[in-house]
N, C-alpha and C positions, 0 to 999 in steps of 0.2 A: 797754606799749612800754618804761618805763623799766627794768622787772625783765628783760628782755631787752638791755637795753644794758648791765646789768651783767654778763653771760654773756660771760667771755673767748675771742675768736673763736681762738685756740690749744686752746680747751679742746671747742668747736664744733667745730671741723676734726676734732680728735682723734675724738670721737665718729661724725662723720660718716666718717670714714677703717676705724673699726670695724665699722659697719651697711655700708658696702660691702665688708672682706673676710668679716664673716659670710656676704655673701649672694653671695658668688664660691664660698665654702667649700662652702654648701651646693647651689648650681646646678654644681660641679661632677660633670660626669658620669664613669664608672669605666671606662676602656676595658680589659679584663682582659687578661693576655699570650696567654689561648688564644681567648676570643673578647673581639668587640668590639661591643657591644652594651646597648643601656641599659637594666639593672631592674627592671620596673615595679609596680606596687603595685596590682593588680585583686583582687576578691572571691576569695575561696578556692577555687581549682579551675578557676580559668579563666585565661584570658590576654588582657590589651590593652595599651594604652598609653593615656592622655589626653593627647589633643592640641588646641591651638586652634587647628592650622594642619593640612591637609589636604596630606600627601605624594602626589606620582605613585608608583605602582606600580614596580617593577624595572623596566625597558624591555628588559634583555638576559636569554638562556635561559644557565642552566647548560649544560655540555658534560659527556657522560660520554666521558670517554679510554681508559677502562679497564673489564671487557674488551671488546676488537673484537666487533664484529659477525659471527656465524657460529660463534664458538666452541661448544666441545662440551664439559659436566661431567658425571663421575659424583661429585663429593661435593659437599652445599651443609652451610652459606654460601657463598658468595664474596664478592673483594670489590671493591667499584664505588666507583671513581676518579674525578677529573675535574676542571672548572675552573668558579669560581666567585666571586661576589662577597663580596669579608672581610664579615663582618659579619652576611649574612644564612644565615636557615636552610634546607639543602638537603633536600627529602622526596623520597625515589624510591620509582618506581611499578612494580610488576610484574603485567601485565597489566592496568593499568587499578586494580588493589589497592597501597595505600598500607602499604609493606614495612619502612619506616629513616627516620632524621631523622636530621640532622649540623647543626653547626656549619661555616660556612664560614671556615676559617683560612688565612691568608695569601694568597688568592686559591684553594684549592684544596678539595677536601674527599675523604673516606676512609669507606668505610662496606662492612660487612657486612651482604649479604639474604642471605633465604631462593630458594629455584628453586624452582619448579613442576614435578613430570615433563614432559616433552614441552618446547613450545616457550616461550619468556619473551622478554617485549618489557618493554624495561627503558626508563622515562623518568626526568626530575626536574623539580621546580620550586624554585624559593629563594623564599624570602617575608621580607616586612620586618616591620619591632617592632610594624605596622599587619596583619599577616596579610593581607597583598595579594601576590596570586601574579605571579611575571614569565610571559614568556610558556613554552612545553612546551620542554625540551631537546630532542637528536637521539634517534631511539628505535635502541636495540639490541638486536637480535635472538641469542642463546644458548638452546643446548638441555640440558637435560640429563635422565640418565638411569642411572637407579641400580641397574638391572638386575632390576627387583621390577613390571614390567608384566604384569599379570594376575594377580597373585598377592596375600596378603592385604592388600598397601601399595596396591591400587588405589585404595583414596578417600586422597590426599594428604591430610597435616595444615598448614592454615594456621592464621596468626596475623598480627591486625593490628589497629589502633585506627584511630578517628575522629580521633585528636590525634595530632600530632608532638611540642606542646612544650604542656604544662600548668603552671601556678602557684601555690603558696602561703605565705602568710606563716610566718617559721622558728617554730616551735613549733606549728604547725597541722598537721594532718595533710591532707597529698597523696593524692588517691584517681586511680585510672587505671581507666576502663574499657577491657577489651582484648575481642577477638572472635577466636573460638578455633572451628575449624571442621575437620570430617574427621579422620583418624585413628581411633584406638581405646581409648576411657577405660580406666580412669581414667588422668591424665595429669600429671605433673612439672614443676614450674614451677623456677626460681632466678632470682633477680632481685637484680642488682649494683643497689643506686641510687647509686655512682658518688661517693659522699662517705665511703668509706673503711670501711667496716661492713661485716661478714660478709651473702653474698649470702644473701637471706632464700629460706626453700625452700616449697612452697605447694601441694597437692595440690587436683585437681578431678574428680568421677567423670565428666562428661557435658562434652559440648562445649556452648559459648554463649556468655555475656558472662559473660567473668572480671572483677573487679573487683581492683586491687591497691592498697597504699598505704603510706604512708613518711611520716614525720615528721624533716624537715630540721634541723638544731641553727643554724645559720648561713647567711646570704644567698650567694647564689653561683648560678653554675650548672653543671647534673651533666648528665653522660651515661649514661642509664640502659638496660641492657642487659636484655633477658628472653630465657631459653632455655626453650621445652618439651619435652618425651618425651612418649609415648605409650605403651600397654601393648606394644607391637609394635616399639618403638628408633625411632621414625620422628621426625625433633626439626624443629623451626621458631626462625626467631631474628629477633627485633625489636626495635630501636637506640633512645631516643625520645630527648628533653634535658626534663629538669626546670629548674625555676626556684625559688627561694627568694625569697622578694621581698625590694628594702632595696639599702642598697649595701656592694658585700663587701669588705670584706678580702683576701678573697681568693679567685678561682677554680678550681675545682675539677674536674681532669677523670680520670675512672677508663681506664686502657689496660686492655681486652678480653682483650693477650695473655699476661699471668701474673697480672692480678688486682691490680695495685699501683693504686696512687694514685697521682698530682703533684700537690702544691699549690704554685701560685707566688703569691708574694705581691707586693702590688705599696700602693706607701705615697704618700699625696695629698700630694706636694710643693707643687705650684703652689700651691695655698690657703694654706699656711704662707709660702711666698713672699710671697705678696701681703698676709700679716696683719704679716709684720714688715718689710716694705720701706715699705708703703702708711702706716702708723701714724706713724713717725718723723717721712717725709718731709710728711708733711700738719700735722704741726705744728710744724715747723720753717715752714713757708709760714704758719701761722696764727700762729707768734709776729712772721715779718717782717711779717705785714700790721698787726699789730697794734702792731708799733712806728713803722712807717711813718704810720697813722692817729694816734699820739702826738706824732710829729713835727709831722703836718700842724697838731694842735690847738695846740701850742705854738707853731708861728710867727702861727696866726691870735690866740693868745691876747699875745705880742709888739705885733702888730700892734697890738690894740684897746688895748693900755697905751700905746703911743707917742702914740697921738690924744689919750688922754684928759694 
């Protein structure tokens, strides 16, 4: 106890003023200017979050706006619009087949699928950092037709994964199983992964489970685009989001229509804030307690001389 009352409580505070903006600095979480969404640090190739606390699922459906019900294409991709909650990630479904994954930005979201010949019932679901689905959107019904019914393009070529949004730490390699089906081998792959690197290009003879993968340099997260051909010109297109784990610097999202990059960056004020506001002012409070506690000795030490 003595060696403890030598510990000036100015000098106490100071450090206690310290361990609290370390630990603001680093419970700060990164809301990025394109999405808004927390990082998470799961085993290589997967995706969760740890949590101690047990979130409700989304409660409301995305809305597709775009296009209307009943429309008619002869080219695909198109592209499906709509409204949504910031933050989480939107997958849409075509026929029941899991086509695109977006990010939800500003309440909205923007995505390229593939069409099916004949008819397409277009859904979505948003899911949170916990991979819990809200409930189905509105279904949209569009047709399209490319003028190739009966003819060698009868078995359509699809493409699509079991994931919308997979994880790995930067310097690890990202692996994606994709499911690659119909069409006519061998077939042409190119893949943006959305962090500014030439789109990698990937041949396969036979349809099944493609395999692809990327090694991220920096935390963030990408929107990774895959295009395939077929021997016949027949192409399919599917949207995913990658994740780097960590907290980034910066977020990174690749635009689909000339191939560039944005990176915005975005710099942790508030913890800087709170490391040089928080520091001063705590010891300045620890030197007046600490004079005030010198005052109080010296009138009680006053006091015990006057008696004696």
């Amino acid at each position: 106890m003595r060696g403890l009352k030598k510990w000036p409580i100015a000098r106490v505070s100071s450090i206690a003023a310290l361990i609290l903006a370390l630990f603001l600095f680093a419970t700060e979480s990164t809301a990025g200017a394109i999405n808004q969404i927390p990082i998470p640090e799961p085993q290589t190739n997967t995706y969760g979050l740890e949590a101690t606390k047990k979130q409700p699922p989304p409660s409301k459906a995305p809305t597709i706006s775009t296009p209307g019900s009943g429309a008619s294409y002869s080219t695909s991709p198109i592209t499906v619009s709509g409204i949504c909650e910031t933050g989480l990630l939107v997958q849409i479904y075509n026929n029941g087949t899991f086509v695109g994954a977006v990010m939800c930005e500003n309440g909205s979201f923007s995505i390229q699928v593939s069409l099916y010949t004949g008819l397409n019932d277009l859904t979505a679901y948003q899911y949170d950092d916990l991979d819990q689905a809200s409930p189905i959107s509105n279904t949209v019904t569009v047709t399209f037709n490319n003028g190739t019914t009966g003819s060698v393009f009868s078995s359509p070529i699809t493409l699509t994964s079991n994931y919308g949004r997979r994880a790995a730490n930067p310097g690890a390699t990202l692996t994606w199983p994709l499911i690659l089906s119909g069409g006519t081998g061998p077939y042409a792959f190119s893949i943006d992964w959305g962090d500014g690197s030439q789109p990698e290009l990937k041949s396969q003879a036979l349809s099944g489970v493609v395999e692809i993968s990327h090694t991220y340099k920096q935390a963030g997260l990408y929107r990774v685009t895959v295009k395939v051909t077929d021997a016949n010109g027949q192409t399919a297109f599917l949207q995913l989001i990658a994740i780097a784990n960590g907290t980034p610097k910066t977020v990174t999202s690749s635009t689909t229509n000339n191939g560039s990059t944005t990176v915005i960056t975005k710099v942790l004020w508030i913890p800087m804030v709170f490391l040089f506001l928080l520091v001063p002012l705590t010891y300045w409070i620890g030197r007046r307690s600490m004079l005030v506690s010198l005052h109080r000795r010296l009138e009680k030490d006053m006091e015990n001389y006057k008696e004696l």
